[in-house]
N, C-alpha and C positions, 0 to 999 in steps of 0.2 A: 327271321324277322330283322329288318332295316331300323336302323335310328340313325340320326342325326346325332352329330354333337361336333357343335359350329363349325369346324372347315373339312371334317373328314368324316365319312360314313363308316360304318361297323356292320358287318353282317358275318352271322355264323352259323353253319348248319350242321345237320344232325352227323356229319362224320369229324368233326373237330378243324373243318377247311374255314378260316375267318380271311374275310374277303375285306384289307383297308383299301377307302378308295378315299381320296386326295378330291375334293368336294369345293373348288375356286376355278367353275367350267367359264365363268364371262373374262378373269385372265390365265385361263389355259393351263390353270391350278400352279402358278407359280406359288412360290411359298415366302412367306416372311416371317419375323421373330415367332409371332402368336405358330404359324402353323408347323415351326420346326419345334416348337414348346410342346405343341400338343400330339405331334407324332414319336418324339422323345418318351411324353408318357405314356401312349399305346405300346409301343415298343417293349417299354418295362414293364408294364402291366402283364405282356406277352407270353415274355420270356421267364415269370414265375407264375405261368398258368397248366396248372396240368389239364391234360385232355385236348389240349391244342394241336394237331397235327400237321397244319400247312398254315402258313401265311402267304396270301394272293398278296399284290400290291396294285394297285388301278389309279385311272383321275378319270373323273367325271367329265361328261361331253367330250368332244372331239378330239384332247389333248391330250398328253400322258402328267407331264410335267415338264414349261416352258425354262424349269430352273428358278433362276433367287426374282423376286418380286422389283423391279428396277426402280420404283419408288421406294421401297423396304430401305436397298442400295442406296439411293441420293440421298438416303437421310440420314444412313450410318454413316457415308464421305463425311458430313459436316462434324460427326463427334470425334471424342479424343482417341488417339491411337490405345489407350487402354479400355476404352467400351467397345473400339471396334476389334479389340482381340478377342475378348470377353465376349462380343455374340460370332467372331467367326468361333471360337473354341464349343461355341455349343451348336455351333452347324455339325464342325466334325466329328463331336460325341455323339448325336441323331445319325448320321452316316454310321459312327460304329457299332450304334448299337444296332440298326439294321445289318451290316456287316454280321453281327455275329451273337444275331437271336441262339437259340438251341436249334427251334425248327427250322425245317427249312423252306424257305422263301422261292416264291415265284413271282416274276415281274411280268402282270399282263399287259400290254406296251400296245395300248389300242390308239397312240395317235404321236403328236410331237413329242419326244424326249429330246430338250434342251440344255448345254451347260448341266447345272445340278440336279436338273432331271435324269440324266443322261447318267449322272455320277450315283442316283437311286437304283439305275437299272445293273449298272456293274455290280452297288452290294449285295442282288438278289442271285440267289444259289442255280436257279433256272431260267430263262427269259424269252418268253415268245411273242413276236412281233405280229401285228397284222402289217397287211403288206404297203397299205399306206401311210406306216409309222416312219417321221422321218426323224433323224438324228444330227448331232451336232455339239462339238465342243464351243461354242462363239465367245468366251470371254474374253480373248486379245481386241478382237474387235470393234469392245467398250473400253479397251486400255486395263483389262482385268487379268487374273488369271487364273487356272482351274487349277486350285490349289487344294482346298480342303477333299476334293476326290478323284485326286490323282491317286492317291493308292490303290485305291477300287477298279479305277477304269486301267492304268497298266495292268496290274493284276489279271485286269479282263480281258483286255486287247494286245498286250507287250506294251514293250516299250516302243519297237518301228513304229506300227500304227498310231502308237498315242504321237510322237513327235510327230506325226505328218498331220493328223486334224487338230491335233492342242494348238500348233502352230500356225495354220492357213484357217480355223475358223469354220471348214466348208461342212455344207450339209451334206449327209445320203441318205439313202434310203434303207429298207430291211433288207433289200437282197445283199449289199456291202456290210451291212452290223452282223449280218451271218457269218459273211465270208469272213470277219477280221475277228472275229468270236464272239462279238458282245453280245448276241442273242442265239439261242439254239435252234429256235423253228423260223420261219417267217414263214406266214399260211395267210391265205386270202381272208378279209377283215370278220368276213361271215360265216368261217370255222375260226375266228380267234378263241372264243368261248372252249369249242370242243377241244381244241389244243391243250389250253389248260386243263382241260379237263382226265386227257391222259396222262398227262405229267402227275396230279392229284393221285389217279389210278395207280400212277408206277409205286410211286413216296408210300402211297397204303399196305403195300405189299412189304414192306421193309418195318422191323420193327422200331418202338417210337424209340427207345434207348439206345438201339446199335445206329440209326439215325443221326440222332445226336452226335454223338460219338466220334462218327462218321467225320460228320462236319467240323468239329473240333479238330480233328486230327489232321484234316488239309487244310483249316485257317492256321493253325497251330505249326508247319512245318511251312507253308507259305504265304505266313499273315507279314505285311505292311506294314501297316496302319497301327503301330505300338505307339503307344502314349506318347514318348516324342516325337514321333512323325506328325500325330496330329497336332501337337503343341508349336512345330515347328512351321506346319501348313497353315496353321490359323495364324499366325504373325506375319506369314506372307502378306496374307490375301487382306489380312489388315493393313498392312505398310503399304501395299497398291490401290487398295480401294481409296485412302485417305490420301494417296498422292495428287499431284496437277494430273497428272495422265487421266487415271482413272475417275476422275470429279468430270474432267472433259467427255470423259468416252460414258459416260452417263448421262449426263446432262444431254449429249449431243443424240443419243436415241431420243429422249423426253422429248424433245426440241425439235427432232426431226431436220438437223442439220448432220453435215457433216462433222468428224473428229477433228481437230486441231492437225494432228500429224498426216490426213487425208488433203492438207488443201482447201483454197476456198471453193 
């Protein structure tokens, strides 16, 4: 059974597989404060539910996740560098906690993964793309920086990969997030479904404890993302967002001009 509840759907079926799906399809389910709040408390809700066995992760309509809401953005530019650490710090604890539910997570990656979408698909333990999912780090090219999920996506892709799209912005597509790790499958859009659904199949087969376990023990010898890494990433992405650069390279999507450092 489906419900609602305001920006994210919930379904669960009779094998303990709970499908969130990221429910903001008119902007390609970017996310702002409200829906990083409320996936924070699905998340915890989650990870002290027995009987749960998988967590899918989706967006509704055509998009995965474009990343952070750019009006969300312009509006935390204008506040003080202590409210803009204060909501990146709870970006990065939604990151962790999908990072490092008990279960294990699959990311169904049915369209655009942008920026911090992009940074949702790295914390997911499996990832299969359809093939028209395109990807992309773009936050330099608002004067930003992927800071709150950088651990996730090195972690996912190394470091070479990550300094080559952190830094140039550019989009690909699934057959290159294969090649560089970030996703496991890419399979044509109309076996995306079935894809996950063998992955579901494999996870069942593994007991829910030693599962667990599992995944603890490789976050655990190659986790990141410790408490001061995120403390330290959210003071980043606070100090650029609130800077001239990044006020410019926001405004200047809104606006549909160019950046400042682009030229007239």
């Amino acid at each position: 059974m489906m419900k609602a509840a305001d920006n994210v759907l919930l379904s669960e079926d009779g094998r303990g597989v709970v499908t969130v799906t990221l429910n903001r399809p008119d902007i390609h389910n970017a996310f702002d404060d409200a829906l990083i709040a409320r996936l924070t408390e699905i998340f915890e809700a989650l990870a002290g539910r027995a009987g749960v066995r998988v967590v899918v992760l989706t967006g509704a309509g055509k998009s995965f996740s474009a990343g952070g809401d750019l009006g969300w953005m312009h509006r935390m530019a204008g506040y003080s560098e202590a409210e803009n650490r204060a909501d990146a710090a709870r970006l990065a604890f939604m990151l962790h906690r999908l990072d490092t539910l008990p279960q294990p997570t699959i990311a169904r990656v049915n369209g655009a993964a942008l920026a911090g979408g992009f940074g949702l698909v790295a914390c997911c333990d499996v990832a299969i793309a359809g093939e028209g999912a395109v990807f992309g780090l773009s936050e330099v090219r608002l004067g930003l920086v992927p800071a709150t999920i950088a651990p996730y996506v090195i972690a996912a892709i190394g470091a070479r990969a990550a300094r080559r799209y952190m830094l140039t912005g550019e989009r690909f597509g699934a057959v290159e997030a294969l090649r560089i790790g970030l996703v496991h499958r890419a399979v044509p859009t109309t076996e995306l479904d079935a894809g996950v659904a063998e992955i579901v199949a494999a996870l069942a087969l593994g007991g829910p404890l030693a599962v667990a376990e599992t995944k603890a023990l490789v976050l655990g010898i190659g986790g990141l993302a410790t408490e001061a890494v995120r403390a330290d990433t959210a003071r980043l992405i606070a100090r650029v967002r609130a800077s001239a650069e990044g006020k410019d390279g926001v405004s200047a999507f809104l606006e549909k001009r160019k950046p400042k450092w682009q030229g007239s």
